[in-house]
C-alpha positions as CSV (number, residue, x, y, z in Angstrom):
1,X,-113.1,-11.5,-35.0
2,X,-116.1,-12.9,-32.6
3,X,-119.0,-13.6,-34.3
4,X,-122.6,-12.2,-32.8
5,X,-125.8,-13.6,-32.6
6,X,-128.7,-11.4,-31.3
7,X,-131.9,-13.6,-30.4
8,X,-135.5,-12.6,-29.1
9,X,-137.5,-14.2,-27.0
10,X,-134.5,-15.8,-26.0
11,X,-135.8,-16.2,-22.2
12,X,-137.5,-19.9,-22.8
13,X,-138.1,-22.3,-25.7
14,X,-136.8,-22.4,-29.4
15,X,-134.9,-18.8,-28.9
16,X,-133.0,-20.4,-25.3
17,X,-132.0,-23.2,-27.0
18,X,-130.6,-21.3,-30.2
19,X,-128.6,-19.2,-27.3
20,X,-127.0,-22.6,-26.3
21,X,-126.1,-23.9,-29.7
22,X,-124.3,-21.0,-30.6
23,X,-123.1,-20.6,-26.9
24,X,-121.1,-24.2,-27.8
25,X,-119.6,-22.4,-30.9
26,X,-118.6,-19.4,-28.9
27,X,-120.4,-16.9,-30.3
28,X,-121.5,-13.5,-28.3
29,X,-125.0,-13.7,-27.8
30,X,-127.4,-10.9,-27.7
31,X,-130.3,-12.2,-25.3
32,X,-133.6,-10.3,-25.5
33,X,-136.7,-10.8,-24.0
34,X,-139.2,-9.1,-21.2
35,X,-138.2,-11.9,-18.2
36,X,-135.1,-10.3,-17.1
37,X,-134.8,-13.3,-14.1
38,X,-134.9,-15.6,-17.2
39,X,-132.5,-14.0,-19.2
40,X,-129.9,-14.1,-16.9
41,X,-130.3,-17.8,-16.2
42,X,-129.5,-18.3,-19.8
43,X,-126.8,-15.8,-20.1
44,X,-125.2,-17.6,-17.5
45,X,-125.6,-21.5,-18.8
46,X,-124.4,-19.8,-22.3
47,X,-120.9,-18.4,-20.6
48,X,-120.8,-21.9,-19.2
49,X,-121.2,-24.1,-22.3
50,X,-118.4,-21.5,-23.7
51,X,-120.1,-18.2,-25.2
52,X,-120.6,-15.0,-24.1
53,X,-123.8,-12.8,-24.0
54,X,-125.6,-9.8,-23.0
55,X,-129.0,-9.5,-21.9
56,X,-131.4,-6.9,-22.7
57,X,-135.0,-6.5,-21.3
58,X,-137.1,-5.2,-23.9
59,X,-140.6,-5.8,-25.4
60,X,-140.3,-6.3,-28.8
61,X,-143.5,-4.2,-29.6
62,X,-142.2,-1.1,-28.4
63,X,-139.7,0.8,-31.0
64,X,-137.9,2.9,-29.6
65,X,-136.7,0.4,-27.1
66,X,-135.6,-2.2,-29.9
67,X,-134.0,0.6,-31.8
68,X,-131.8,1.8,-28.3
69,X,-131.3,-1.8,-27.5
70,X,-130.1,-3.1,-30.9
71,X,-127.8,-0.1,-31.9
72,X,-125.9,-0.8,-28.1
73,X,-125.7,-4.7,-29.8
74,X,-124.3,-3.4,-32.9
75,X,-121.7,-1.1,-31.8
76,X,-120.0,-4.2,-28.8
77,X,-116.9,-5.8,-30.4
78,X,-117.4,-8.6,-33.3
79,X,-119.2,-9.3,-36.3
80,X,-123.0,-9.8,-37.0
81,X,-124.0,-13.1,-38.4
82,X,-127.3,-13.8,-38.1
83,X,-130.2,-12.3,-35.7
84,X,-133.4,-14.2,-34.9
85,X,-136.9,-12.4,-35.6
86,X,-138.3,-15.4,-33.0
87,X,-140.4,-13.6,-30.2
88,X,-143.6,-14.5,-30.6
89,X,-147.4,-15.5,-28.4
90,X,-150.1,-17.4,-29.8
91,X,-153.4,-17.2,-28.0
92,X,-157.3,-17.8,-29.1
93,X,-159.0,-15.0,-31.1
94,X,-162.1,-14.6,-28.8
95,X,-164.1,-13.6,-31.4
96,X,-167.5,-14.1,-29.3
97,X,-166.4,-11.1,-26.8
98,X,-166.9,-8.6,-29.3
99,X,-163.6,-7.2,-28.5
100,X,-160.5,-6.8,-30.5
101,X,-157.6,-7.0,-27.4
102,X,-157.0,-10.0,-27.5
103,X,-156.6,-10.5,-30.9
104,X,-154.5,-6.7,-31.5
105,X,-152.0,-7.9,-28.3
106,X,-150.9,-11.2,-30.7
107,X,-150.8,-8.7,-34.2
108,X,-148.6,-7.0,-32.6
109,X,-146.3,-8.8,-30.6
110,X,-146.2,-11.5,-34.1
111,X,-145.8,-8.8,-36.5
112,X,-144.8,-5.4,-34.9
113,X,-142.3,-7.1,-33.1
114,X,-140.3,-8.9,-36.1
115,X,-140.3,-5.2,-38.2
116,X,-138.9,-3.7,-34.9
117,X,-136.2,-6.5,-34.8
118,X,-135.0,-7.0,-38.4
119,X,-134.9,-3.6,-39.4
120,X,-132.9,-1.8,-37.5
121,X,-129.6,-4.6,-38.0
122,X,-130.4,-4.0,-42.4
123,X,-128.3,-0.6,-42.6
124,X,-125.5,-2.8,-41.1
125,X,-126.0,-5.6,-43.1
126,X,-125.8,-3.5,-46.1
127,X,-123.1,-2.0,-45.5
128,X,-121.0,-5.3,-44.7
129,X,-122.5,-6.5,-47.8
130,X,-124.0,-10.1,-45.7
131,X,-126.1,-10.9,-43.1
132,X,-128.1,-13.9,-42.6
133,X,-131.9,-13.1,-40.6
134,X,-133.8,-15.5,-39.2
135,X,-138.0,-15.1,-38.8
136,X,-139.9,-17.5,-36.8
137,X,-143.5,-18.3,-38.7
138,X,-145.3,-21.6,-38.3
139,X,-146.8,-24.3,-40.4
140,X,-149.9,-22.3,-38.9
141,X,-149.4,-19.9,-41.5
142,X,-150.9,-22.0,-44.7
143,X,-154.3,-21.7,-43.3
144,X,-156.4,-19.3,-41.2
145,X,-157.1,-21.4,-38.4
146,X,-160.7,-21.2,-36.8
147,X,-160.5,-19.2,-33.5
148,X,-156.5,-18.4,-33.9
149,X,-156.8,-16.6,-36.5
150,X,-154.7,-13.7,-35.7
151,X,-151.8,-16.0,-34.9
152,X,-152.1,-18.0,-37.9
153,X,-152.6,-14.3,-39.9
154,X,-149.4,-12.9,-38.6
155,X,-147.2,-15.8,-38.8
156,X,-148.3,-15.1,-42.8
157,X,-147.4,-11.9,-42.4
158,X,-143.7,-12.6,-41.6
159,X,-143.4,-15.3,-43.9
160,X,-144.7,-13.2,-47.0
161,X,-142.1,-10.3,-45.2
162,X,-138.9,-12.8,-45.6
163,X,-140.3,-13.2,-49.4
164,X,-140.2,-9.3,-50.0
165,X,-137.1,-8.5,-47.8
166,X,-135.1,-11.5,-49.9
167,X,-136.3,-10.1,-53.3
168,X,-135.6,-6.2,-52.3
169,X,-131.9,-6.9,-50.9
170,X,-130.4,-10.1,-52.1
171,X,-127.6,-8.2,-53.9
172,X,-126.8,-7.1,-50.7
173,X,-126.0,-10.6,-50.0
174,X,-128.6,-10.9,-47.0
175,X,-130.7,-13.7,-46.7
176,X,-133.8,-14.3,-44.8
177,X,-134.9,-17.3,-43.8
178,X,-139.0,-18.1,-43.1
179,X,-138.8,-21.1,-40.0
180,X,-141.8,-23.0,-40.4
181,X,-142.2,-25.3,-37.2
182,X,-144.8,-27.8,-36.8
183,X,-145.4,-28.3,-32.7
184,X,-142.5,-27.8,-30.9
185,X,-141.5,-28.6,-27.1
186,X,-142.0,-25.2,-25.4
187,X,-143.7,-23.6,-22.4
188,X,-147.0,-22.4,-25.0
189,X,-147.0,-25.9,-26.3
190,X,-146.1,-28.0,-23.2
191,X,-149.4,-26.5,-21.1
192,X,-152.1,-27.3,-24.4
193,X,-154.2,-29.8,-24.3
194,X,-155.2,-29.9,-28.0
195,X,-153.6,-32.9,-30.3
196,X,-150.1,-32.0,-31.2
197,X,-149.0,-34.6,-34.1
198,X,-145.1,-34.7,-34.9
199,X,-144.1,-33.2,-31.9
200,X,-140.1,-32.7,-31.7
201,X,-138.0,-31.5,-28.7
202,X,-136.4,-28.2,-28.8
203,X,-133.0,-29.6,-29.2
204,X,-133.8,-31.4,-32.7
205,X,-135.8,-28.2,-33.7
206,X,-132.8,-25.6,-33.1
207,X,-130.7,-28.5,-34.7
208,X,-132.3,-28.1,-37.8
209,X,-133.4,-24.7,-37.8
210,X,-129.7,-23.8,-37.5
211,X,-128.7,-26.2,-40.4
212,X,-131.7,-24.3,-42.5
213,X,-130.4,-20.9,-41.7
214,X,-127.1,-21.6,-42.5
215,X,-127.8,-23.0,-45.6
216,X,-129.7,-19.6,-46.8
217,X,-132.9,-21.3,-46.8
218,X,-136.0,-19.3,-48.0
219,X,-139.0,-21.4,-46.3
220,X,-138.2,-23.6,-43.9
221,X,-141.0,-26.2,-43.0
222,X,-140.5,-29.0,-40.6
223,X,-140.6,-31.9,-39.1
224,X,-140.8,-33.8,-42.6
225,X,-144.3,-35.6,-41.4
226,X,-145.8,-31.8,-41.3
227,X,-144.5,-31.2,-44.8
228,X,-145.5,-34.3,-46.0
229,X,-149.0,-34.0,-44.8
230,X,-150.3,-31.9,-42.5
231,X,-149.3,-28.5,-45.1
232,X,-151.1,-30.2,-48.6
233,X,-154.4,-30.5,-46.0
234,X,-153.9,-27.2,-44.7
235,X,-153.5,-25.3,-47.9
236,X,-156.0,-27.8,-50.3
237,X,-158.7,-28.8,-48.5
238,X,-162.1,-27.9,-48.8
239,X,-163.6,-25.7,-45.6
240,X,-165.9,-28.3,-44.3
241,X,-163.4,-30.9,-43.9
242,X,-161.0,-28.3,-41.8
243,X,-164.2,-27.8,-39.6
244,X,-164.3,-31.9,-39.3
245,X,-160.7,-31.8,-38.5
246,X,-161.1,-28.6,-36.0
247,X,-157.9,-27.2,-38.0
């Protein structure tokens, strides 16, 4: 029986690459994202690298479209292996404008948006008795960042989600894996100009993420020199030398 992988934000960066890896394997491959040009440019490169997938054009904040989208996933041909929580935006708070939109618009596309994905696959996991779900946080989520707060906040969120979901359905066999990236190659990355230490390409980040999610891993952090370093500073240090460091 074809394995299935069902990945959002699967139009560009760490979610396109996952489609390829698991393209190579032959996996059916649930693309998901709002760029419909995009996701057909990767649907095609996956049938050519020896997959198959499916596109569906959805925004992963709105329910009812994740619900329709991912019971048509569930009910094609194959088994479900593992799904990928990994749509995501990351933008500054602009706390001085006195208003919230900015900051609501990244709440919700960060945390909405993984409860819209993940839940509707865990009646089917439950009753196969395994499942293997995939969230994408960030090493951003050890520390409420000055003026990304909301990002850092949500990618939190998800990561203290993977704690609970593991707890309330392991003996359902399901695991749920909390990816920690430090800065990855990627189109929100690749246009900052702010310091990026550690950088990896997206190739050696889906590489490992893979590895970690097949592995059942709980929390994920990476690369090594983040996990080393970078997360001890983030989660011990005192507030004014995070303002020295503009972290």
């Amino acid at each position: 029986m074809k394995k299935k992988i069902f990945i959002t934000g699967a139009s560009s960066g760490i979610g396109e690459y996952l489609a390829y890896a698991y393209a190579k394997k032959g996996y059916f491959i649930g693309l998901a994202a709002r760029r419909e040009d995009k996701l057909i440019q990767v649907a095609s490169k996956c049938f050519e690298l020896g997959g198959e997938a499916k596109c569906y054009t959805l925004d992963v904040t709105n329910n009812e479209s994740c619900q329709m989208n991912i019971d048509d996933f569930i009910s094609l041909p194959g088994e479900i292996d593992t799904i990928y929580a990994n749509a995501g935006v990351g933008a500054p708070d602009q706390l001085n404008t006195g208003d919230s939109t900015a900051m609501n618009r990244i709440l919700l596309t960060n945390i909405m948006g993984v409860t819209n994905t993940v839940l509707p696959f865990i009646p089917y996991f439950k009753s196969n008795k395994k499942g293997k779900v995939a969230v994408i946080s960030s090493v951003a989520s050890f520390r409420g960042l000055a003026h990304h707060s909301a990002y850092s906040g949500s990618k939190a969120a998800v990561r203290n989600f993977c704690q609970g979901w593991n707890n309330a359905l392991h003996k359902y066999n399901i695991s749920f894996s909390a990816i920690c990236p430090g800065f990855v190659s990627s189109e929100m990355t690749d246009n900052q100009d702010n310091p990026q230490p550690f950088k990896i390409s997206t190739n050696i980040a889906v590489d490992k993420i893979i590895k970690a999610v097949e592995n059942r891993k709980k929390v994920y952090i990476f690369p090594w020199q983040v996990k080393l370093f970078i997360i001890p500073i983030m989660k011990w240090a005192p507030d004014w030398l995070t303002r020295l460091l503009k972290i």
